[in-house]
N, C-alpha and C positions, 0 to 999 in steps of 0.2 A: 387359263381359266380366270382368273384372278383381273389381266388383261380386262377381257373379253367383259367381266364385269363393273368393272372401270369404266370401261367406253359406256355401256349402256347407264348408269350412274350420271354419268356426265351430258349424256343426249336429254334424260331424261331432266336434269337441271335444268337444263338448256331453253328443253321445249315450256317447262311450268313456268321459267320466269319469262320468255317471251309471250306463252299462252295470257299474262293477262294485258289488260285493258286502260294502259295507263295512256298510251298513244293520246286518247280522247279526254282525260280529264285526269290530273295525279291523284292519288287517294290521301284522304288523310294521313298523318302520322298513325302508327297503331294503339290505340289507348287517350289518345291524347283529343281533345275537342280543339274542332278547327272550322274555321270561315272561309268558304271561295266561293269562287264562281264557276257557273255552270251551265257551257256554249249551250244552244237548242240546235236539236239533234235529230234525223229523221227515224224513225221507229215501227218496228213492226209490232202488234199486241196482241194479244192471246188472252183469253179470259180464262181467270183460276176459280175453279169450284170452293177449292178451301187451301192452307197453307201447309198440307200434307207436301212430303217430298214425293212422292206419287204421283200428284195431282200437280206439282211442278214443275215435275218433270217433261207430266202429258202435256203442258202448254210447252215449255221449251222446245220440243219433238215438233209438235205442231209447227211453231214461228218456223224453225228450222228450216223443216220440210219447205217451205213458202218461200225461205231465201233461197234455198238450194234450187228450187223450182223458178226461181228469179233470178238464176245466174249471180247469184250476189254472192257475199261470205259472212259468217258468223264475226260478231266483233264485241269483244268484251268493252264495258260491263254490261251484264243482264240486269233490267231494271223490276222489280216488283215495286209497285204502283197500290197503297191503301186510298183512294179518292171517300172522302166525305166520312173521315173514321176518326176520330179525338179518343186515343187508349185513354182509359180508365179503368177503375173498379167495375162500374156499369154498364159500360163494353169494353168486354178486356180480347174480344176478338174483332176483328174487321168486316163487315157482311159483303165488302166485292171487293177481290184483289185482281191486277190485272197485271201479267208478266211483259216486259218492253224490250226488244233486242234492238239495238242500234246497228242504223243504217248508215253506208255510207252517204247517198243522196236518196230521192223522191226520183231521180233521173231512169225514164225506160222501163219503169216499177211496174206490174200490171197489178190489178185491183184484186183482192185476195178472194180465190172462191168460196174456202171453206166457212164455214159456219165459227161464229167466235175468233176471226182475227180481223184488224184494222189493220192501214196505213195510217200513222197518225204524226205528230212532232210531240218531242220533250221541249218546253220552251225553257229559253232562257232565264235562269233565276241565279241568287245567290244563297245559299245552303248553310248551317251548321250541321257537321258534320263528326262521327265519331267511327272509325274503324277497328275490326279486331282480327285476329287470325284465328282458324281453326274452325271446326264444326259449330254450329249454329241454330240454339234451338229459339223457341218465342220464348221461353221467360227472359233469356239472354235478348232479344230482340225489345221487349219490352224497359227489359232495365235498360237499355242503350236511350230509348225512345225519353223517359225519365230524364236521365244525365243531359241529354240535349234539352229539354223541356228545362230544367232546373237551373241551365248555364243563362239561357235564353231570358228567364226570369229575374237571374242575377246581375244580369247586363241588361235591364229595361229593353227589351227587341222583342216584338211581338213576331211569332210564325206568320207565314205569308202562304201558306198552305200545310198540305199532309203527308205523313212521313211516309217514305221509302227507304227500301234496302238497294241495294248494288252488290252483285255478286260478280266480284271479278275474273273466278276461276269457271268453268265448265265441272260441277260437283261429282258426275260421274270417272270422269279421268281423273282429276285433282287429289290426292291422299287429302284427310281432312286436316291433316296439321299444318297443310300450306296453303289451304284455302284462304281468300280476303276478301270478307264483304263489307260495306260501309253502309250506316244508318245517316239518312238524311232529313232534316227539317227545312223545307226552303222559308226563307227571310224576305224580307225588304231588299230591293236592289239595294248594292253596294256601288257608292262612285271612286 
């Protein structure tokens, strides 16, 4: 018995840290604020009603469905995408978020039938970036968006766009204390 529990322990290790997403881009340190770069990437999008894990859900199901149905595969990380959003006190929520699963290419892709997804690209940029482990709510999302916002200010660098999250793990299979998601600010290219 004991065995038998071992082994599965150990599959299970196995699959959560192959399960993420580092192949395509490393994550930050955890806790720590960090600068990189960030290839452009071919992407499937799904449009999110609101930032419910529900309603996150239904977009991921969606994209999914479209890669499955595209002979493709799922490939960590999942992008959540706030376009034309600056958090504050006077909007302290986003009015369009849009969910992103990376692709491996654009190659053989057919054009998505359903209602609310794209073929689209992540372009190329360079980020500040802050990661954390574990469950993930928006005041935690918020203060993260802050600390990047604050380094940024500290080091004279202005944003070069709007922030996103990256969730490295699939939240449904993932226990939440090994989840990894990362907050991003993109920058000014870095040479």
């Amino acid at each position: 018995m004991n065995r038998y529990f071992f082994t599965i322990l150990v599959t299970l290790f196995g699959f959560l840290s192959t399960s993420q997403g580092e192949d395509w881009v490393q994550t930050s340190t955890t806790g720590k604020v960090s600068i990189k770069n960030i290839p452009e990437v071919a992407v499937i999008e799904a449009e999110v009603k609101d930032l419910s894990q529900p309603e996150i859900n239904r977009a991921f199901r969606l994209a999914s469905r479209y890669i499955a149905l595209a002979k493709s595969q799922v490939r960590y990380p999942v992008v959540l995408i706030f376009p034309e959003w600056h958090p504050s006190p006077e909007t302290p929520k986003p009015s369009r978020i849009y969910l992103q699963m990376v692709l491996s290419s654009f190659t053989n892709l057919p054009d998505p039938k359903e209602k609310g997804l794209r073929l689209t690209s992540l372009p190329a940029t360079a980020v500040v970036a802050l990661s954390r482990r574990g469950a993930y709510d928006s005041e935690e999302w918020l203060e993260d968006v802050k600390t990047l916002q604050s380094h940024l200010a500290e080091i004279n660098l202005p944003s070069a766009g709007y922030p996103r999250r990256m969730l490295f793990h699939n939240t449904d299979i993932t226990p939440s204390f090994w989840q990894l998601s990362e907050v991003q600010i993109p920058i000014p290219t870095l040479n």
